[in-house]
Biopython code that builds the backbone (N, CA, C, O; Angstrom):
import numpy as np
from Bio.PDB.StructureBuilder import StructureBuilder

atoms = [
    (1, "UNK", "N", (0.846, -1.187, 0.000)),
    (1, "UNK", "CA", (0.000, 0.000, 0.000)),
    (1, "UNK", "C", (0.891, 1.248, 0.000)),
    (1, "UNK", "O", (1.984, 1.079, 0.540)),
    (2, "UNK", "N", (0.675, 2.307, -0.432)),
    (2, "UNK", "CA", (1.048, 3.741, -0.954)),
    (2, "UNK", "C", (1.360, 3.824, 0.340)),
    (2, "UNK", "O", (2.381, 3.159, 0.514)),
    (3, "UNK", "N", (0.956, 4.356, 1.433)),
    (3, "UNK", "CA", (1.011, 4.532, 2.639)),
    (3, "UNK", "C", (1.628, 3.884, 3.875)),
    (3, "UNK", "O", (1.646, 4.423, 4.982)),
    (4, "UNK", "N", (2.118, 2.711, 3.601)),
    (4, "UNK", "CA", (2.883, 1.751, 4.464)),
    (4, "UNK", "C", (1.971, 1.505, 5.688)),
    (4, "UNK", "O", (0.826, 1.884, 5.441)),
    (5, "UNK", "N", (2.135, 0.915, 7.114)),
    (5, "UNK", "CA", (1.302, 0.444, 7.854)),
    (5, "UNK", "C", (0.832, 1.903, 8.827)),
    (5, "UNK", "O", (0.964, 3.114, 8.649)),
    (6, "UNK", "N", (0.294, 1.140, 9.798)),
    (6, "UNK", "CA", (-0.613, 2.205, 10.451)),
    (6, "UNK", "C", (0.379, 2.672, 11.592)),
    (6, "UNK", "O", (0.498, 3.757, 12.162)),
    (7, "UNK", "N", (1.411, 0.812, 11.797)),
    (7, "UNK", "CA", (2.336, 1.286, 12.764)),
    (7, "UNK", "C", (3.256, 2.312, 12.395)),
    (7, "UNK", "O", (3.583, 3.109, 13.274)),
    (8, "UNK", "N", (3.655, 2.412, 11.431)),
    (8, "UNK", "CA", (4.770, 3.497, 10.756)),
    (8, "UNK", "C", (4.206, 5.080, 11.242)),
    (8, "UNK", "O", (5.024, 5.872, 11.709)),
    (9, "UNK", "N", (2.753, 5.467, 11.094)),
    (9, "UNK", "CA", (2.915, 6.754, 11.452)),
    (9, "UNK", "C", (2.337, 6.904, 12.733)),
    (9, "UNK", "O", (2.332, 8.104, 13.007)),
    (10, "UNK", "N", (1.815, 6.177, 13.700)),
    (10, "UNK", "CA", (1.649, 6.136, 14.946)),
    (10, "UNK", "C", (2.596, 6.048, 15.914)),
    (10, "UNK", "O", (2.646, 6.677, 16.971)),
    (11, "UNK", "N", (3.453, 5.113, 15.431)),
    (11, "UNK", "CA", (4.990, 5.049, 16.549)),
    (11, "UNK", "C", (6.283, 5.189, 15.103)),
    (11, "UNK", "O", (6.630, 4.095, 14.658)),
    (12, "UNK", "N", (6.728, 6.049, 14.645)),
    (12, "UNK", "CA", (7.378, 6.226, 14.068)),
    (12, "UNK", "C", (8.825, 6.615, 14.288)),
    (12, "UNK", "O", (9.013, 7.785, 13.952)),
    (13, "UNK", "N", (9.923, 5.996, 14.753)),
    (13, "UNK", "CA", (11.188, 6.829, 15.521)),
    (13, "UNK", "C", (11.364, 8.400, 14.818)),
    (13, "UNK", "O", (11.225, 8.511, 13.600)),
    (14, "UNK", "N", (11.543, 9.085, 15.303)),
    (14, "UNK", "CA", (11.916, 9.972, 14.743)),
    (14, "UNK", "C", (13.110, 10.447, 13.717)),
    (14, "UNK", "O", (13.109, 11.026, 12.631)),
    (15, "UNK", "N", (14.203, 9.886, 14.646)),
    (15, "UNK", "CA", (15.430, 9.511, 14.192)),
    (15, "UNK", "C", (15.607, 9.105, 12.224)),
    (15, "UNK", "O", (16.198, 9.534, 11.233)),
    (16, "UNK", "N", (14.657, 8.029, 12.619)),
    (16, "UNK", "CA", (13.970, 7.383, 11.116)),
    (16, "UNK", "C", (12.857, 7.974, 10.491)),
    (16, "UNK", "O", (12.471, 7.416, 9.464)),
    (17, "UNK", "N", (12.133, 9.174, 10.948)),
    (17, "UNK", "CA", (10.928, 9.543, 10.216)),
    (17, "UNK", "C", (11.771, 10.220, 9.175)),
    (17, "UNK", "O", (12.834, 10.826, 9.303)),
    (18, "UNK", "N", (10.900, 9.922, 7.907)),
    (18, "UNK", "CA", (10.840, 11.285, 6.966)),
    (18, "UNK", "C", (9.524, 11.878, 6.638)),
    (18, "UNK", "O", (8.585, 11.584, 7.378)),
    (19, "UNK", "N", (9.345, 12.567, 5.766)),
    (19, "UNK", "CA", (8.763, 13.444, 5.011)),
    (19, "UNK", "C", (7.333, 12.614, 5.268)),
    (19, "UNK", "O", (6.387, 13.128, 5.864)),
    (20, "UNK", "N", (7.311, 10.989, 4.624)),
    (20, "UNK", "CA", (6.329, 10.131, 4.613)),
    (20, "UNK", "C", (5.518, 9.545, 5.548)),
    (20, "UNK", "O", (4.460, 8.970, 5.294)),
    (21, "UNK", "N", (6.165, 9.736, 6.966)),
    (21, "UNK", "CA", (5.355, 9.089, 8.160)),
    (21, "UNK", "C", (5.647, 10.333, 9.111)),
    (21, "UNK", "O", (6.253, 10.462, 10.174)),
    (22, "UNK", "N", (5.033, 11.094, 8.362)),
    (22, "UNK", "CA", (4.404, 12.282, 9.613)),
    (22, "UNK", "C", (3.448, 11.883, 10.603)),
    (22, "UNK", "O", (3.047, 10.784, 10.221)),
    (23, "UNK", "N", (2.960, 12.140, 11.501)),
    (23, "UNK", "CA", (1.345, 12.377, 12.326)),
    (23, "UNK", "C", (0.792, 12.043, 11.302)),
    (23, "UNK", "O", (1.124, 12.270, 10.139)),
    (24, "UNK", "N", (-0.294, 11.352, 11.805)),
    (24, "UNK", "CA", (-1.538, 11.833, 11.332)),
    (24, "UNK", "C", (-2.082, 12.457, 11.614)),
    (24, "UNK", "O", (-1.879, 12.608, 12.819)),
    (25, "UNK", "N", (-3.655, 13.811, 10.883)),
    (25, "UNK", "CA", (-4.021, 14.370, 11.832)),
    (25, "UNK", "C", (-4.901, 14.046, 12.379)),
    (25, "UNK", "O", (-4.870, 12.846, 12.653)),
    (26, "UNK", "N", (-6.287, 14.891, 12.912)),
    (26, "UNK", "CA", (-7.386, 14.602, 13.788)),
    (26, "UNK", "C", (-8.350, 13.836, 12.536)),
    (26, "UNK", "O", (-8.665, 12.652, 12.657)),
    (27, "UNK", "N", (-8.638, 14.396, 11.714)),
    (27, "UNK", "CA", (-9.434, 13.937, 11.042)),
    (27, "UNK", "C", (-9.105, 12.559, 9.878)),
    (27, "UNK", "O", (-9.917, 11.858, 9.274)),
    (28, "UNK", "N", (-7.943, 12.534, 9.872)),
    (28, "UNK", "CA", (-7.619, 11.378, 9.536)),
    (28, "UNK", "C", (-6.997, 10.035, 10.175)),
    (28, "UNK", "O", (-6.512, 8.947, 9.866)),
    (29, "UNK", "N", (-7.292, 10.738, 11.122)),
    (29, "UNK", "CA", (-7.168, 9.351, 12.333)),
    (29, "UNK", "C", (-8.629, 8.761, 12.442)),
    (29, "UNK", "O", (-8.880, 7.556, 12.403)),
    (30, "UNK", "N", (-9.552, 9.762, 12.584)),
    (30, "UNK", "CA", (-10.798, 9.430, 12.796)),
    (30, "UNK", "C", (-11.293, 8.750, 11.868)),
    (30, "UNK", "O", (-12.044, 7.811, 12.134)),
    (31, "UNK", "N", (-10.967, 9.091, 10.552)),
    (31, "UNK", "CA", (-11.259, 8.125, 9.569)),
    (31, "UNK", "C", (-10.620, 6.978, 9.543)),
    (31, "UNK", "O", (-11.440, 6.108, 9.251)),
    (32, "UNK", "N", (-9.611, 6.549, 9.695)),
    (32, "UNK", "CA", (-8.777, 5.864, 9.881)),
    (32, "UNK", "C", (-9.460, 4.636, 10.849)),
    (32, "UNK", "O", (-9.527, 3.410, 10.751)),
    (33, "UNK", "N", (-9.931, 5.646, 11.837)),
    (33, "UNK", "CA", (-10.513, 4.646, 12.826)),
    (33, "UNK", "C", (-11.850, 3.923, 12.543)),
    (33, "UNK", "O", (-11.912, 2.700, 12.668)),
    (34, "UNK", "N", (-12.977, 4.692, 12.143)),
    (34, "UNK", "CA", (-13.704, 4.497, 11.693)),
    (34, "UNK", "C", (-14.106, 3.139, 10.426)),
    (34, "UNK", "O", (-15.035, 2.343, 10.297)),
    (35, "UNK", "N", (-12.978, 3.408, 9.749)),
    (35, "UNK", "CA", (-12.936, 2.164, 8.271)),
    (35, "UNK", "C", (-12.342, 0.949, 9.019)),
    (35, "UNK", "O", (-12.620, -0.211, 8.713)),
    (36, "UNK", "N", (-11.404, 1.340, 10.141)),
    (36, "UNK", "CA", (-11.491, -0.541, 10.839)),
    (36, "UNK", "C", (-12.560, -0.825, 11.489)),
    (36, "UNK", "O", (-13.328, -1.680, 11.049)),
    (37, "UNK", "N", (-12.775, -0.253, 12.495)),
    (37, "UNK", "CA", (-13.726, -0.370, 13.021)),
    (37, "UNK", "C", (-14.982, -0.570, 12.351)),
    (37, "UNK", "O", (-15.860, -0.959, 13.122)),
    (38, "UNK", "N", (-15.378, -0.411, 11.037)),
    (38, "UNK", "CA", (-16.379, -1.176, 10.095)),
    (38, "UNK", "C", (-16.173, -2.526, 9.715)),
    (38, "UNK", "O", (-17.019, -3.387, 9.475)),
    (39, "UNK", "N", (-14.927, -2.595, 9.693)),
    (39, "UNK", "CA", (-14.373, -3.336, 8.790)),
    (39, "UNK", "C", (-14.573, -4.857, 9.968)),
    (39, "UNK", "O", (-15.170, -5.901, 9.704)),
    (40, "UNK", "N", (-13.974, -4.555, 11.041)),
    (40, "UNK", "CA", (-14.224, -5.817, 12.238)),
    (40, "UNK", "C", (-15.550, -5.947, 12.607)),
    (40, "UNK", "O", (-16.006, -7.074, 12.800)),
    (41, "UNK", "N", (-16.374, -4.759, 12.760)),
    (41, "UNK", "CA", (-18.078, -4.719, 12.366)),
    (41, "UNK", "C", (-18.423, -6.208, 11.433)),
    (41, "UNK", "O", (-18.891, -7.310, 11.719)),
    (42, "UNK", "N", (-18.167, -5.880, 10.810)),
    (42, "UNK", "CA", (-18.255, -6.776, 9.173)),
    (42, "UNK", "C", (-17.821, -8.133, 9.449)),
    (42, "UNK", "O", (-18.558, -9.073, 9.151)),
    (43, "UNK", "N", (-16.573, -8.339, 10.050)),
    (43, "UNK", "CA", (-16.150, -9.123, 10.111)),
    (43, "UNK", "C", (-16.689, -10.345, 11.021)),
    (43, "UNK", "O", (-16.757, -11.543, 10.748)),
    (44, "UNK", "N", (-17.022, -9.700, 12.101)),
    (44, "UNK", "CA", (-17.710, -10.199, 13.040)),
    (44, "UNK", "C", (-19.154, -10.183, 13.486)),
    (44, "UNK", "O", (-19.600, -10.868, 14.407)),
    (45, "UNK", "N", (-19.746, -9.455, 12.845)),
    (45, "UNK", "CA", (-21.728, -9.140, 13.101)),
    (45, "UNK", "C", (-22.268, -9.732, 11.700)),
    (45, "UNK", "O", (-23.304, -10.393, 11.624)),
    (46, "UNK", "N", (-21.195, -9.324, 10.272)),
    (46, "UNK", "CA", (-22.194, -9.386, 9.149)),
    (46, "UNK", "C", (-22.155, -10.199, 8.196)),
    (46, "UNK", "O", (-23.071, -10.319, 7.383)),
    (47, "UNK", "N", (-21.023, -10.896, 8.178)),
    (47, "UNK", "CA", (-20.333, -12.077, 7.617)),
    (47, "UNK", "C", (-21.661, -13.488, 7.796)),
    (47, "UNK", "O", (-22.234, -13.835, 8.830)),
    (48, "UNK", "N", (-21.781, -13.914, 6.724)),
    (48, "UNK", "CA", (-22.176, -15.418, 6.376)),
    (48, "UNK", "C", (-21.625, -16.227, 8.070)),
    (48, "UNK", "O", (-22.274, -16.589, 9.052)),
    (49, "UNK", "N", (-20.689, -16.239, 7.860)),
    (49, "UNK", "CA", (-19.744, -16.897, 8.880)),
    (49, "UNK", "C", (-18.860, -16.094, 9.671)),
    (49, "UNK", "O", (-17.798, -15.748, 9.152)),
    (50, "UNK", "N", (-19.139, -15.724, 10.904)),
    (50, "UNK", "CA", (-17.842, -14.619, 11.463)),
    (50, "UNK", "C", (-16.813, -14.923, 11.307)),
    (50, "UNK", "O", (-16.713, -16.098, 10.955)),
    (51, "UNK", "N", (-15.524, -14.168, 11.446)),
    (51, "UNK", "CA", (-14.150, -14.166, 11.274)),
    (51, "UNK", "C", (-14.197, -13.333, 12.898)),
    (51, "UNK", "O", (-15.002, -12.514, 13.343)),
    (52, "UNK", "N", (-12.771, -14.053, 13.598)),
    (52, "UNK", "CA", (-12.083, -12.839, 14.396)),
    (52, "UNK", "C", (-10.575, -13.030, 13.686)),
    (52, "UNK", "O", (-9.974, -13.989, 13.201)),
    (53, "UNK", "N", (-10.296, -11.658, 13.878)),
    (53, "UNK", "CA", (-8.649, -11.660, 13.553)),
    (53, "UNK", "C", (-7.381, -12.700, 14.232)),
    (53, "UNK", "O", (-6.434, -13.329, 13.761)),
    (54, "UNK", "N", (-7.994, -12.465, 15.685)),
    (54, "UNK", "CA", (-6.643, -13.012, 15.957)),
    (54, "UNK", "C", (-5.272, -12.707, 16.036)),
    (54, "UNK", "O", (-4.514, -13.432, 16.681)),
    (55, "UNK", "N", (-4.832, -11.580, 15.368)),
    (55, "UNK", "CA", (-3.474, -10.855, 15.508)),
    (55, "UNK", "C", (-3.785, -9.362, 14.990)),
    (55, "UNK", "O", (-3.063, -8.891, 14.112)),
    (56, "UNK", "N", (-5.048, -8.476, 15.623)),
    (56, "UNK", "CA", (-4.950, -7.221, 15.114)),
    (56, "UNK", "C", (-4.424, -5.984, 15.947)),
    (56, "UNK", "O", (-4.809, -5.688, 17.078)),
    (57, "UNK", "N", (-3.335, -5.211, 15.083)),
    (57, "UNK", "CA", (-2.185, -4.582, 15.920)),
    (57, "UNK", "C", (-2.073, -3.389, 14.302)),
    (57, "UNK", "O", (-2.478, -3.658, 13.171)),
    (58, "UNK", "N", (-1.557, -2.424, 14.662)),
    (58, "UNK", "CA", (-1.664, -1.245, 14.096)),
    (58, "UNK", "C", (-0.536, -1.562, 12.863)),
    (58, "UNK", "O", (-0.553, -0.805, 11.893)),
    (59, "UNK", "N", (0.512, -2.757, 12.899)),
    (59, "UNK", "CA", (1.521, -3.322, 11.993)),
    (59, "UNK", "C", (0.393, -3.796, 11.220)),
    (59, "UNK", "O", (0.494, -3.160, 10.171)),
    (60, "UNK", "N", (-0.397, -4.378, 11.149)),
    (60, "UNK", "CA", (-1.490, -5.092, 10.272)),
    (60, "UNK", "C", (-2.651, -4.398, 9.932)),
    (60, "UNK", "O", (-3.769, -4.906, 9.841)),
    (61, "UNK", "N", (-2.323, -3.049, 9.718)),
    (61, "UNK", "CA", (-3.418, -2.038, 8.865)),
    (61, "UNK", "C", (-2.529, -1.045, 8.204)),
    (61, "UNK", "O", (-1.710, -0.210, 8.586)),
    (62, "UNK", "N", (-3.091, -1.534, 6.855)),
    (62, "UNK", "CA", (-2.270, -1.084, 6.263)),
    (62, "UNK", "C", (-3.235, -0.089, 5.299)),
    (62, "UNK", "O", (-4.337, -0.362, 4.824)),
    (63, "UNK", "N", (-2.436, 1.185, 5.165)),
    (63, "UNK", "CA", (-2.520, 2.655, 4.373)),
    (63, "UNK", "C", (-2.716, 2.846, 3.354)),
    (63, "UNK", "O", (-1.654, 2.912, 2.736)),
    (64, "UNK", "N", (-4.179, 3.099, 2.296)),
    (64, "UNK", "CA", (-3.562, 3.418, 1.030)),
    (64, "UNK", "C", (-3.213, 4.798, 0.507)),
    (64, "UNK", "O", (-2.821, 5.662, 1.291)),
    (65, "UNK", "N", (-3.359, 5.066, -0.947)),
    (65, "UNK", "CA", (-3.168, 6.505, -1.091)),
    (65, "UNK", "C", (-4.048, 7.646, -0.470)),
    (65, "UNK", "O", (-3.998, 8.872, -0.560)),
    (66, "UNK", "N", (-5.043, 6.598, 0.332)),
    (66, "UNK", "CA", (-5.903, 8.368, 0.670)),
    (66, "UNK", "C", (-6.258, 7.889, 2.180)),
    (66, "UNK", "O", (-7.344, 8.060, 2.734)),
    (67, "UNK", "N", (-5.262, 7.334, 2.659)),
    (67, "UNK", "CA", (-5.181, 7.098, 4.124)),
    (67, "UNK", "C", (-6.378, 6.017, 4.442)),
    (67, "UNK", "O", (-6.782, 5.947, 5.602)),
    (68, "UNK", "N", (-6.860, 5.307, 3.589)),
    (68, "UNK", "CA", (-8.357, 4.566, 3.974)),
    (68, "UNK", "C", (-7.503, 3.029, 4.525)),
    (68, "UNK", "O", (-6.737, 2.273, 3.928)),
    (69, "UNK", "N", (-8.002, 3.020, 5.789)),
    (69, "UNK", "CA", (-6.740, 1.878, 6.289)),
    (69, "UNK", "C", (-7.525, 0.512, 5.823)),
    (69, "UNK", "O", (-8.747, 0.543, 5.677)),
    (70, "UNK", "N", (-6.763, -0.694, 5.594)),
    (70, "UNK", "CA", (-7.169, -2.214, 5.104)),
    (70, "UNK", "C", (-6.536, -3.254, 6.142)),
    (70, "UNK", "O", (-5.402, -3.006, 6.552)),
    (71, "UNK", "N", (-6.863, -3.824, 6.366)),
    (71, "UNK", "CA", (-6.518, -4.885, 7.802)),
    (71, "UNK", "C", (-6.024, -6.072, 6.953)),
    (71, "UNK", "O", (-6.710, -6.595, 6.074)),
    (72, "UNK", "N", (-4.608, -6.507, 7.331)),
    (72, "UNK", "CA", (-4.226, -7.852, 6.219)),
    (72, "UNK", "C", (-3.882, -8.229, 7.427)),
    (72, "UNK", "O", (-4.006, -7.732, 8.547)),
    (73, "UNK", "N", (-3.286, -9.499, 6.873)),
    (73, "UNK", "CA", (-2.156, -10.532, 7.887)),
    (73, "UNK", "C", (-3.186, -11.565, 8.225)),
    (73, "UNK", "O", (-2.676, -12.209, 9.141)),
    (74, "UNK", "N", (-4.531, -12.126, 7.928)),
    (74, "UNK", "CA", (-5.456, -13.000, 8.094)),
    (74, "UNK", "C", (-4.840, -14.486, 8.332)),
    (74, "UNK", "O", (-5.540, -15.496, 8.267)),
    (75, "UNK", "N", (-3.517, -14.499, 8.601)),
    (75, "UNK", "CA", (-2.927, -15.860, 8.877)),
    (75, "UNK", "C", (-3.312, -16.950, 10.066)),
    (75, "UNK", "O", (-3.169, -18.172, 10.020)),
    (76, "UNK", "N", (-3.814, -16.187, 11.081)),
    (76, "UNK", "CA", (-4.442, -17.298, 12.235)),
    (76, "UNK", "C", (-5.919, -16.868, 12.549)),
    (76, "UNK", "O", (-6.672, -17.212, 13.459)),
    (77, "UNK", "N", (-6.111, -15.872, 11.336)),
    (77, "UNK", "CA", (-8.086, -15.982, 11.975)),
    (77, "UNK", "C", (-8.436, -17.368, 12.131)),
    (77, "UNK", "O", (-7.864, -18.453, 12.024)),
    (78, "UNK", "N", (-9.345, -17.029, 12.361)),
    (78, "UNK", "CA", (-10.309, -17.886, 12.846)),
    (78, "UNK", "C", (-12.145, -18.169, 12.259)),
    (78, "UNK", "O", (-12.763, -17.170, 11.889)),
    (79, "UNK", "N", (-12.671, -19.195, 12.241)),
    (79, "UNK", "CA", (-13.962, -18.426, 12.338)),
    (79, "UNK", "C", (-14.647, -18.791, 13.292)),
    (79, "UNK", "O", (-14.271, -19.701, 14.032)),
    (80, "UNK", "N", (-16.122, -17.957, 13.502)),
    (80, "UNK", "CA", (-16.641, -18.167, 14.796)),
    (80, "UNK", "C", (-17.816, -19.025, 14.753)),
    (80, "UNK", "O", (-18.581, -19.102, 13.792)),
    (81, "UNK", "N", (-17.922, -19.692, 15.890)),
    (81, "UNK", "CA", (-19.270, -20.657, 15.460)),
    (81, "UNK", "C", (-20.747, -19.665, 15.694)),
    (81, "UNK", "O", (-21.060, -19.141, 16.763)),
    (82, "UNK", "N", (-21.646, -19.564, 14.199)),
    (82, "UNK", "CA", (-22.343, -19.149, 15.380)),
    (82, "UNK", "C", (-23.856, -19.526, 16.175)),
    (82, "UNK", "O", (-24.843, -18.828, 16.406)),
    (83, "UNK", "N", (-23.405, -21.540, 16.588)),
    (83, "UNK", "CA", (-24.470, -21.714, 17.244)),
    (83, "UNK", "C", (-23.490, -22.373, 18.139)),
    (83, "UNK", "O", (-22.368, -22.647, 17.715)),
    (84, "UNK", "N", (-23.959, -22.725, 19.714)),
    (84, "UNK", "CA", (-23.047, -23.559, 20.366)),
    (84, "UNK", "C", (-23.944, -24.896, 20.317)),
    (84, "UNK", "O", (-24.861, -25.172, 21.091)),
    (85, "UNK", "N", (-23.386, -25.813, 19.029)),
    (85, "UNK", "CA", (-24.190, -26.713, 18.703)),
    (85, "UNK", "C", (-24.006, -27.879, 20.111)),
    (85, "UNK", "O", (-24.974, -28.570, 20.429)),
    (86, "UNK", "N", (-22.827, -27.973, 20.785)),
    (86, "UNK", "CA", (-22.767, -29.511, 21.804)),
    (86, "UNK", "C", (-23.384, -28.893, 23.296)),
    (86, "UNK", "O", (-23.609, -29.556, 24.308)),
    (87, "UNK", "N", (-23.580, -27.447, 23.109)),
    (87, "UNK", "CA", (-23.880, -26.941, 24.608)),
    (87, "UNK", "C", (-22.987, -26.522, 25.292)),
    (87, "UNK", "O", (-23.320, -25.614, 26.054)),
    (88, "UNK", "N", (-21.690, -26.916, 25.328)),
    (88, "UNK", "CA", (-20.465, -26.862, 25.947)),
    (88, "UNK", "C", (-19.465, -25.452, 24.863)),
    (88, "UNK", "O", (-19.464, -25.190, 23.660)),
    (89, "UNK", "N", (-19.021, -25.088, 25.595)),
    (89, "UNK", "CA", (-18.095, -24.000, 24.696)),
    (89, "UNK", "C", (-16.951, -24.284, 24.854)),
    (89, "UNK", "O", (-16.673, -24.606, 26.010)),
    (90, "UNK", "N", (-16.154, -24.296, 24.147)),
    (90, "UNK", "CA", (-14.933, -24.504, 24.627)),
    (90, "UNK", "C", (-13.812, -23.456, 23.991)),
    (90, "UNK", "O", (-14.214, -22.759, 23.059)),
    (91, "UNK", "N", (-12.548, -23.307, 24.387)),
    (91, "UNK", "CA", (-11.627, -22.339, 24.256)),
    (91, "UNK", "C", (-10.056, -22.826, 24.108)),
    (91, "UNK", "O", (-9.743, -23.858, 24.701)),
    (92, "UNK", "N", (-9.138, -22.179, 23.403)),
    (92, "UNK", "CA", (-8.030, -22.653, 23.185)),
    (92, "UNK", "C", (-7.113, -22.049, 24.457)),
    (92, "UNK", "O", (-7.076, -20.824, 24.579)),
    (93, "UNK", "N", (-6.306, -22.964, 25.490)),
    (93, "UNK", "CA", (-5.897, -22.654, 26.240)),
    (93, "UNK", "C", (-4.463, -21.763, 25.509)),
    (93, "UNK", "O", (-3.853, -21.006, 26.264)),
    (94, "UNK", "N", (-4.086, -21.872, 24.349)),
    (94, "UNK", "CA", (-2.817, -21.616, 23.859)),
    (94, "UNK", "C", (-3.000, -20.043, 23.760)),
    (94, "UNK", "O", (-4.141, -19.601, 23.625)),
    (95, "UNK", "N", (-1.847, -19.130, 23.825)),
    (95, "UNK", "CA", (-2.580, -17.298, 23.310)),
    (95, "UNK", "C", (-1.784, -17.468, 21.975)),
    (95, "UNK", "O", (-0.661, -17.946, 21.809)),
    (96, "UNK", "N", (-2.624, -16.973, 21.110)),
    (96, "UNK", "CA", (-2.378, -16.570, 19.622)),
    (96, "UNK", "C", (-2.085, -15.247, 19.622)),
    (96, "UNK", "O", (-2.346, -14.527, 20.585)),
    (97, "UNK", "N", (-1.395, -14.735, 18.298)),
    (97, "UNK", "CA", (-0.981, -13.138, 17.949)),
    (97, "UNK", "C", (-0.143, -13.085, 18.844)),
    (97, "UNK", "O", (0.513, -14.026, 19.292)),
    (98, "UNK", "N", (-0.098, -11.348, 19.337)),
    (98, "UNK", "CA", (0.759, -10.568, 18.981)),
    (98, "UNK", "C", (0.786, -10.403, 20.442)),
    (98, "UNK", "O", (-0.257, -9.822, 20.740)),
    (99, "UNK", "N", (1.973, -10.801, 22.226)),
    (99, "UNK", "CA", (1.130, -11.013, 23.095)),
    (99, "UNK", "C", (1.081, -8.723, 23.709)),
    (99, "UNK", "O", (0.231, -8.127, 24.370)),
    (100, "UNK", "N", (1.815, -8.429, 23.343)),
    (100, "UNK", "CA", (1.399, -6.757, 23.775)),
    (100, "UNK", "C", (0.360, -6.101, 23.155)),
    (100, "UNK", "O", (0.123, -4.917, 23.395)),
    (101, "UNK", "N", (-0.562, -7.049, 22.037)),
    (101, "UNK", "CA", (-1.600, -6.562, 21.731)),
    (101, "UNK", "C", (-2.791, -7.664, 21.950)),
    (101, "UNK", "O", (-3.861, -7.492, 21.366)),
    (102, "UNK", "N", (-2.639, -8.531, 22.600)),
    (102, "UNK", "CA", (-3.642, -9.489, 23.265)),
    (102, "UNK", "C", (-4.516, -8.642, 23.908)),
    (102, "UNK", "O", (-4.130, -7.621, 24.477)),
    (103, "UNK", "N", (-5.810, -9.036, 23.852)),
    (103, "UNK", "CA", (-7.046, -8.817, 24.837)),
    (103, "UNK", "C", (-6.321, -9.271, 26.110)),
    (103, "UNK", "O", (-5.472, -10.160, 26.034)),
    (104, "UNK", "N", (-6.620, -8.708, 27.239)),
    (104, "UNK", "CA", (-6.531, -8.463, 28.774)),
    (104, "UNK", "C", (-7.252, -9.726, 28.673)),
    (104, "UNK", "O", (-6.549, -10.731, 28.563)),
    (105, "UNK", "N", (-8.749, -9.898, 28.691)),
    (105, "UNK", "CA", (-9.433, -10.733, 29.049)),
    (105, "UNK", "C", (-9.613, -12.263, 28.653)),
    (105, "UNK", "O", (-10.435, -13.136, 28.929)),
    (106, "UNK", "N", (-8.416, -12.177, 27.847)),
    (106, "UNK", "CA", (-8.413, -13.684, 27.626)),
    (106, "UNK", "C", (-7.389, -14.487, 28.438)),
    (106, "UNK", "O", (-7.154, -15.688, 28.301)),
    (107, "UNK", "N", (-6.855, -13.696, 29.247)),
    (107, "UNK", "CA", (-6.195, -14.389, 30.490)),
    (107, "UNK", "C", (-6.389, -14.859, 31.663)),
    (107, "UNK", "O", (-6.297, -14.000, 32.539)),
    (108, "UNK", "N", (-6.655, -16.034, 32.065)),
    (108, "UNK", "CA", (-6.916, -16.037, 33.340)),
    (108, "UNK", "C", (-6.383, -16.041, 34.831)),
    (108, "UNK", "O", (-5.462, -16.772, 35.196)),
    (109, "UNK", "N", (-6.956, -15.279, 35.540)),
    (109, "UNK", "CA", (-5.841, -14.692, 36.755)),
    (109, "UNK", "C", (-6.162, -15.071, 38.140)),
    (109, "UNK", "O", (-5.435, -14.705, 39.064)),
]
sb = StructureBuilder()
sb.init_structure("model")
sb.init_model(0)
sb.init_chain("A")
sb.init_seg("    ")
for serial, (resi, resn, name, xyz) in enumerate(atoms, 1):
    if name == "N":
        sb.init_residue(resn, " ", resi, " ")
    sb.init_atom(name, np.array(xyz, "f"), 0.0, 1.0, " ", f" {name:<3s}", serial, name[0])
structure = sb.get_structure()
């Protein structure tokens, strides 16, 4: 993508910034935010079959030419069931992704 990832202009060293991974500003963050946040909408409410990501982290949204961000890296989604056909639910004790961008709540304490 024209724009490189989302991590590039959110945590960008400085040292290493140029010209290309400035800030973003207010209003294009908001958009920014907005088109994932549809986008996992979608993924998860409107889908035939839900999807969760599984590894979503600001490295895995990626920029195009007009800042409209796209979510790749679909390597350990998942999909979701959505009836609990045996009654029983069950869960993968293993943590998947990325662990400084793990859900809090999938740990148990």
């Amino acid at each position: 993508m024209d724009n490189g990832s989302l991590e590039h202009w959110l945590h960008s060293d400085e040292e290493l910034s140029n010209q290309k991974f400035n800030k973003l500003n207010l209003l294009q963050r908001i958009n920014t935010a907005i088109d994932i946040a549809s986008l996992l909408d979608y993924l998860h409410n409107q889908c035939h079959i839900p999807i969760t990501h599984c590894d979503f982290k600001p490295g895995n949204v990626l920029l195009d030419s007009e800042v409209l961000g796209h979510v790749t890296d679909f390597g350990i989604a998942r999909f979701l069931p959505t009836e609990n056909i045996s009654g029983v639910q069950s869960s993968s004790s293993a943590v998947k992704g990325t662990i400084s961008y793990t859900a809090l709540g999938i740990y148990a304490f």
